[in-house]
N, CA and C atoms as a LAMMPS dump frame, in Angstrom:
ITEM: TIMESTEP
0
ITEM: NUMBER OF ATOMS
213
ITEM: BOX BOUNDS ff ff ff
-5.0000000000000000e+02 5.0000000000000000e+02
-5.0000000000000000e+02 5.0000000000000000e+02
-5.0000000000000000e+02 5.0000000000000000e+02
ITEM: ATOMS id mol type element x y z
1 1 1 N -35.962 304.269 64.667
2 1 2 C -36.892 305.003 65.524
3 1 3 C -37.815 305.862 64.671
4 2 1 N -39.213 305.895 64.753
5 2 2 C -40.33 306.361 64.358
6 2 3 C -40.101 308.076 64.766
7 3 1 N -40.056 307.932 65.97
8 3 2 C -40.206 309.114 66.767
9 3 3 C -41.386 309.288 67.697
10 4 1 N -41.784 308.464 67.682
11 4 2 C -43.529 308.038 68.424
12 4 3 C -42.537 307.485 69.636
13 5 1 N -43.429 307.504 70.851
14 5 2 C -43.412 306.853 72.332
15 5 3 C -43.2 305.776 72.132
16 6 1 N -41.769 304.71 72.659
17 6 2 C -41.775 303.31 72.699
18 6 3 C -42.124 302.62 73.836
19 7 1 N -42.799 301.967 74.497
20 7 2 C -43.37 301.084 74.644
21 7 3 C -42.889 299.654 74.845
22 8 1 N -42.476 298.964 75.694
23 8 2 C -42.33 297.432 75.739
24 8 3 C -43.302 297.006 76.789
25 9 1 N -44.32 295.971 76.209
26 9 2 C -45.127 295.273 76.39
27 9 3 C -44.667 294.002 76.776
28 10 1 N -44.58 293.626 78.058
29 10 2 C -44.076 292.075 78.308
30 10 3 C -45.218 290.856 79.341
31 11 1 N -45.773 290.167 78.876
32 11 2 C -46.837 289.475 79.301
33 11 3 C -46.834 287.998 78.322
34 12 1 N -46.697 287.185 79.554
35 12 2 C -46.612 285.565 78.778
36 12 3 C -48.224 285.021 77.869
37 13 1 N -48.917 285.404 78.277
38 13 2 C -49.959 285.344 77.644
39 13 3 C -50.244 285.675 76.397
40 14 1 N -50.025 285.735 74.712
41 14 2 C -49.958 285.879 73.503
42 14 3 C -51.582 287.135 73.178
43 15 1 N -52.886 286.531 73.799
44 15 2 C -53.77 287.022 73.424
45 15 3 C -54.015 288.371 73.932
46 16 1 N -52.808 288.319 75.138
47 16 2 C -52.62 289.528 76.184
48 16 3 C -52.226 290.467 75.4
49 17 1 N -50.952 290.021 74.88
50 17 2 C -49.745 290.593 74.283
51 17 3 C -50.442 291.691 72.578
52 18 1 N -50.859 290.833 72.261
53 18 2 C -51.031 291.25 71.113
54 18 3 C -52.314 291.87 71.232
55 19 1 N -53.432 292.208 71.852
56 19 2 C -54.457 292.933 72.182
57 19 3 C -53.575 294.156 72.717
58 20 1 N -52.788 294.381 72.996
59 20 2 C -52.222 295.601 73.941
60 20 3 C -51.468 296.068 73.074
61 21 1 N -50.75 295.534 72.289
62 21 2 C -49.936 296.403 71.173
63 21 3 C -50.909 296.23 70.12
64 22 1 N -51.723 296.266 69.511
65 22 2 C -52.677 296.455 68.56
66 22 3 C -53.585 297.855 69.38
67 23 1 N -53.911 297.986 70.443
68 23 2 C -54.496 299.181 70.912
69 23 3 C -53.497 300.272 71.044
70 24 1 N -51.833 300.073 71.103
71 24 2 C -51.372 300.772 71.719
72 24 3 C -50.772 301.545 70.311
73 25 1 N -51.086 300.543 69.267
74 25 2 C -49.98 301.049 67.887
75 25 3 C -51.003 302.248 67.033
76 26 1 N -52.776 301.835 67.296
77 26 2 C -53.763 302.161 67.05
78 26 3 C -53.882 303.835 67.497
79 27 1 N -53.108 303.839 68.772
80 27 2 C -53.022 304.989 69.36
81 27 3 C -51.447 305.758 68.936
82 28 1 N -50.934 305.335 68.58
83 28 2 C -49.508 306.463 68.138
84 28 3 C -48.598 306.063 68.851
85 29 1 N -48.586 304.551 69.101
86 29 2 C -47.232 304.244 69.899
87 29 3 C -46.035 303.749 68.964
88 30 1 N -45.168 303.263 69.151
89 30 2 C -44.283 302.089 68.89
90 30 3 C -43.781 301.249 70.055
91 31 1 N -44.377 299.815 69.303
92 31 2 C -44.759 298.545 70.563
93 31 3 C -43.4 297.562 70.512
94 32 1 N -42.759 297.437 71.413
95 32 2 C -41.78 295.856 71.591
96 32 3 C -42.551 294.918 72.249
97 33 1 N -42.385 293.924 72.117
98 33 2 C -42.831 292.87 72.895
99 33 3 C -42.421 291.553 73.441
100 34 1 N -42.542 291.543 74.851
101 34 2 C -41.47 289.966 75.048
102 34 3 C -42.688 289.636 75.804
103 35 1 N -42.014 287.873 75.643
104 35 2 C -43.217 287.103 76.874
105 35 3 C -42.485 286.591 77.911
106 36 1 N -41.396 287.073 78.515
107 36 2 C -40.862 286.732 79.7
108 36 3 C -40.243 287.562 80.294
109 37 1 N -39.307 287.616 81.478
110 37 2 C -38.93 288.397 82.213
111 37 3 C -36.846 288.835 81.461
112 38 1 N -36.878 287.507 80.938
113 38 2 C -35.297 287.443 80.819
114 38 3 C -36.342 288.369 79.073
115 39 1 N -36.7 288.243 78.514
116 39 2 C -36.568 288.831 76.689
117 39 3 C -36.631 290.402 77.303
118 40 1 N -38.1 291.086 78.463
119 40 2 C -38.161 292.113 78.49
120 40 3 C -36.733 292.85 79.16
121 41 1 N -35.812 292.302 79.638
122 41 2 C -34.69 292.681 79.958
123 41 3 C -33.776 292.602 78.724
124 42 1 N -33.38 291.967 77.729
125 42 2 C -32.525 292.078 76.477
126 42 3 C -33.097 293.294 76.168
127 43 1 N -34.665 293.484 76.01
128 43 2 C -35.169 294.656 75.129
129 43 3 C -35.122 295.926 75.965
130 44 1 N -35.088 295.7 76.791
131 44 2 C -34.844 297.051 77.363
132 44 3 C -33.519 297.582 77.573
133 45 1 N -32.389 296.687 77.427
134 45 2 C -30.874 297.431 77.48
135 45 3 C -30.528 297.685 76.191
136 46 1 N -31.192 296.82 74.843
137 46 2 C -31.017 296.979 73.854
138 46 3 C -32.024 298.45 72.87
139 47 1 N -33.178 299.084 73.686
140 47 2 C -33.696 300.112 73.06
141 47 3 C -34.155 301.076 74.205
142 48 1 N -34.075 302.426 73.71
143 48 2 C -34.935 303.554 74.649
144 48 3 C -36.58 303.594 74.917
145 49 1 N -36.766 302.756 75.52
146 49 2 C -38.242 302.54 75.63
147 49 3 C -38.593 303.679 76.713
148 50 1 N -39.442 304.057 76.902
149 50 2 C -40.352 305.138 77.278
150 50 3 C -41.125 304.635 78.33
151 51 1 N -41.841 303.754 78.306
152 51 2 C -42.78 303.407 79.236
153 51 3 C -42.465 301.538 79.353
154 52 1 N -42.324 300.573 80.58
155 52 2 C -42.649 299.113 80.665
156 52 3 C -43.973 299.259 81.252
157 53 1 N -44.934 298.184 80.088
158 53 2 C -46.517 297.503 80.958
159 53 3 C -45.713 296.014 81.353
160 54 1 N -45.78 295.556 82.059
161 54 2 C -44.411 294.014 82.573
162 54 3 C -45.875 293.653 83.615
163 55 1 N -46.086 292.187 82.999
164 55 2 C -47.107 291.204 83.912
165 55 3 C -46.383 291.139 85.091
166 56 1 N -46.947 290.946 86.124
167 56 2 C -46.115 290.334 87.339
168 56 3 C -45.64 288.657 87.233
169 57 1 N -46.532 287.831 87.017
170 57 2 C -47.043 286.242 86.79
171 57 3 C -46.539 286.3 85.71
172 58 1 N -45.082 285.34 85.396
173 58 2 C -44.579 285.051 84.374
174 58 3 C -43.48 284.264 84.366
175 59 1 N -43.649 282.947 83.304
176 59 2 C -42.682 281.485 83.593
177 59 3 C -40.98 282.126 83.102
178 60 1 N -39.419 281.776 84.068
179 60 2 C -38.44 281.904 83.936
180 60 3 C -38.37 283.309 84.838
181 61 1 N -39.267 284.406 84.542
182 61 2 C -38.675 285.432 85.623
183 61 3 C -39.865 286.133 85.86
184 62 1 N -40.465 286.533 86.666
185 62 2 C -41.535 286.925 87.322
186 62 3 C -41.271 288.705 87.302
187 63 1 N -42.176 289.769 87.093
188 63 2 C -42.494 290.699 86.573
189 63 3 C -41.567 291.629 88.053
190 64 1 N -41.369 291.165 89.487
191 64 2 C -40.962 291.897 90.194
192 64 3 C -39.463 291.68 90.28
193 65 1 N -38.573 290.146 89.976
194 65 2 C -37.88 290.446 88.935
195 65 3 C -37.146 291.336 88.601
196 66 1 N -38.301 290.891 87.356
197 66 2 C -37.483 291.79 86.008
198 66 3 C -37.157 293.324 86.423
199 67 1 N -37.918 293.93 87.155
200 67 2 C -37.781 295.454 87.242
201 67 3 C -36.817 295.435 88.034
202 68 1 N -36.719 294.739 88.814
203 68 2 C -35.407 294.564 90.234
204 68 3 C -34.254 294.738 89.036
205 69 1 N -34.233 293.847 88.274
206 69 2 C -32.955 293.691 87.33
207 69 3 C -32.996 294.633 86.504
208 70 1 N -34.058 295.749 86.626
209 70 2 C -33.809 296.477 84.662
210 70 3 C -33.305 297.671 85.729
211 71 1 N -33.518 298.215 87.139
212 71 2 C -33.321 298.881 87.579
213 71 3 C -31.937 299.381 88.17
C-alpha cells in the first residue's frame, strides 16, 4: 500500500480501462483493474479499495451483479 486512495476500475473494454487508470494514477490514485464481474469481485475481497467505477454491460457477470455479490 502506497497510502494514496485505491481505486478498482472494472470495465470489459481495454481502451476504457486503461484511459481511466492512466487519468486516475495521473491524479494521486492507486488503480486495480479487472475486465469482468467475477475478477472485480476476487479484487475486491482480496484489497481495501476505497472507491468501485464497475461498467454495468459486461461478458460472465454484469456490473449489477457484481455489486449484488461484493455487497
Amino acid at each position: 500500500m502506497t497510502g494514496k486512495p485505491l481505486i478498482l476500475c472494472v470495465d470489459d473494454a481495454s481502451n476504457v480501462l486503461e484511459g481511466r487508470k492512466m487519468l486516475l494514477e495521473e491524479n494521486g490514485f492507486e488503480v486495480l483493474t479487472a475486465t469482468n464481474g467475477r475478477e472485480a469481485l476476487q479484487a475486491f475481497v482480496s484489497h481495501p479499495v476505497d472507491l468501485v467505477l464497475l461498467d454495468y454491460h459486461m461478458p460472465q457477470m454484469n456490473g449489477d451483479v457484481a455489486a449484488a455479490e461484493g455487497s
